[in-house]
C-alpha positions in Angstrom: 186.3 151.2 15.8 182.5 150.3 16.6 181.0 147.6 14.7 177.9 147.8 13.0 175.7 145.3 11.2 172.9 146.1 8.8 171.1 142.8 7.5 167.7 142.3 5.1 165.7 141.3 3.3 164.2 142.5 0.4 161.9 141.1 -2.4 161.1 144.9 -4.6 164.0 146.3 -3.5 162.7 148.9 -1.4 163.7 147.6 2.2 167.2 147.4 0.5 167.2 150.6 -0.5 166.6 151.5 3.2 169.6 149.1 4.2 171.9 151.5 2.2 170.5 154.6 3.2 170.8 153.5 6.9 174.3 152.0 6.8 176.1 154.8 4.2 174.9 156.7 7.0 176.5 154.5 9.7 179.5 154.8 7.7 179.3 158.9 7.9 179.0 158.8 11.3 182.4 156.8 11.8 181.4 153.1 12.7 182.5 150.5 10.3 179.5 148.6 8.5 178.8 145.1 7.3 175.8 145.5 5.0 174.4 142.1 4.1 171.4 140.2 2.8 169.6 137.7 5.5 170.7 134.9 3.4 174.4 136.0 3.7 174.1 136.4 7.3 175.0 133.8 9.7 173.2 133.6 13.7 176.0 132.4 15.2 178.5 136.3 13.8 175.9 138.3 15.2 177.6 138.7 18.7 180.6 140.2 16.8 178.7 143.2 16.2 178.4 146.8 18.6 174.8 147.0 16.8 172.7 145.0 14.6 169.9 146.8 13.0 167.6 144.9 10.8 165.0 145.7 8.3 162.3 143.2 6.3 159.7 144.0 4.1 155.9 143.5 5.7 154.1 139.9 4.7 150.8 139.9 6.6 151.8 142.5 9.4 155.0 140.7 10.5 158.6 139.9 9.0 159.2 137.7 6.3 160.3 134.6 6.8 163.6 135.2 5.8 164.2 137.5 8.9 162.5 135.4 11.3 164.7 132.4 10.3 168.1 134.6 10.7 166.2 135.4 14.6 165.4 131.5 14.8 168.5 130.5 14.6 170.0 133.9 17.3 168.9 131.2 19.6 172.7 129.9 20.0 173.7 133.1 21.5 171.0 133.6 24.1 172.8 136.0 26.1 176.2 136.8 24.0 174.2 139.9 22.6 172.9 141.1 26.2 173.9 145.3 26.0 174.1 145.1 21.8 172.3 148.1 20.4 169.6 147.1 18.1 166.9 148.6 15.6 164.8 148.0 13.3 163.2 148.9 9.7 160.3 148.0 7.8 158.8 148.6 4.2 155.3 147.9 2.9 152.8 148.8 -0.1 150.4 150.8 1.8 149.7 153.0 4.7 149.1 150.8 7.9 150.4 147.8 5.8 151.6 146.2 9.0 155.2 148.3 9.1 155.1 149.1 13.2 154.0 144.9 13.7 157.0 144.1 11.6 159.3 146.5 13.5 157.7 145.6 17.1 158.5 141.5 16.3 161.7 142.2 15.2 162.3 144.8 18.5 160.8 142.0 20.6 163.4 139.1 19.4 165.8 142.0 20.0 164.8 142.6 23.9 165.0 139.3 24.3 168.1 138.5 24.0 168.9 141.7 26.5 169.4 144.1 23.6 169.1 147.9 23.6 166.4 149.5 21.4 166.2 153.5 21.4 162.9 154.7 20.1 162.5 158.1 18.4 159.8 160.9 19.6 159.8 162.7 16.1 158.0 160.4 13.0 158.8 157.4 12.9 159.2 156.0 16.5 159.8 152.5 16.5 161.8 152.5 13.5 162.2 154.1 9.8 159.7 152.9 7.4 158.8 153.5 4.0 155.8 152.5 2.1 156.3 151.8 -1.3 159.3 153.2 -2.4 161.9 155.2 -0.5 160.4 158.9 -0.5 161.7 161.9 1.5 159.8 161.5 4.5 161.5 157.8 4.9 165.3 158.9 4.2 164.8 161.3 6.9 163.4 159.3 9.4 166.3 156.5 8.4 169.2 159.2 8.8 168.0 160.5 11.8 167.9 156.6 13.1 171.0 156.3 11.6 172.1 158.6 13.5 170.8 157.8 16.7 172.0 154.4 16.5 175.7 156.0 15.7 175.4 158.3 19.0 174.4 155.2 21.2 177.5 153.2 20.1 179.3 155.6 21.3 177.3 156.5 24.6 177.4 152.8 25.6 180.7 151.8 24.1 182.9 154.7 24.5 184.0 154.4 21.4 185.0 157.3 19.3 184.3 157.3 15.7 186.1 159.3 13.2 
């Protein structure tokens, strides 16, 4: 069974909120899910993973430093996670608080390492956010992600979930 991983960081609680809404939907859609804090997430397990998906909170229009640490350190596996799916999420207080920055650094660490990122043509295309607290409007965007993510495991991995 595919193998997802859904790591963050979260200070209010919001982004976390996010984490769980993405991964119980992970879970519906068949793949098995390791949902984790940044701090409980070691570099060097990432390449044990079908797809990582990772959200952070926006400090100053990029990741905390939490998340950037836990990318730091990905260095070890320069090219173990070439063909990985990955994705990102973002939370913030206000409207254009930075959320699409966050996402795009975290995407960018992502195609580095030879990663695959699926963007989304409806709302929220680089990745779900949600400003302030979880409201409709994110918890859609973050199932259909969610979702998407779920489909491209199987796409790319031939996997079958269920």
């Amino acid at each position: 069974m595919a193998q997802a991983l859904v790591c963050f960081y979260s200070q209010s609680g919001n982004t976390e909120k996010m984490a769980h809404l993405i991964a119980d939907v992970l879970k519906e859609e068949g793949l098995t899910v390791d949902l984790k804090s940044v701090e409980n997430t070691r570099a060097e397990t990432l390449h044990e993973y079908d797809a990582i998906v990772i959200g952070s909170p926006t400090y100053y229009g990029t990741m905390s430093w939490q998340v950037k640490k836990l990318l730091d350190e990905s260095v070890v596996l320069h090219g173990r996670l070439k063909g990985k799916i990955g994705g990102a999420f973002s939370s913030s207080a206000n409207i254009a608080g930075g959320n699409e920055t966050t996402i795009l650094d975290i995407i960018d660490a992502m195609l580095i390492h030879g990663m695959i990122v699926q963007g989304e043509p409806i709302g929220d295309h680089y990745g779900p956010v949600a400003i302030g607290s979880l409201d409709e409007r994110a918890r859609a965007c973050g199932t259909r992600f969610a979702k998407n993510i779920a489909a491209l495991v199987q796409k790319l991995y031939g996997k079958r979930h269920g």
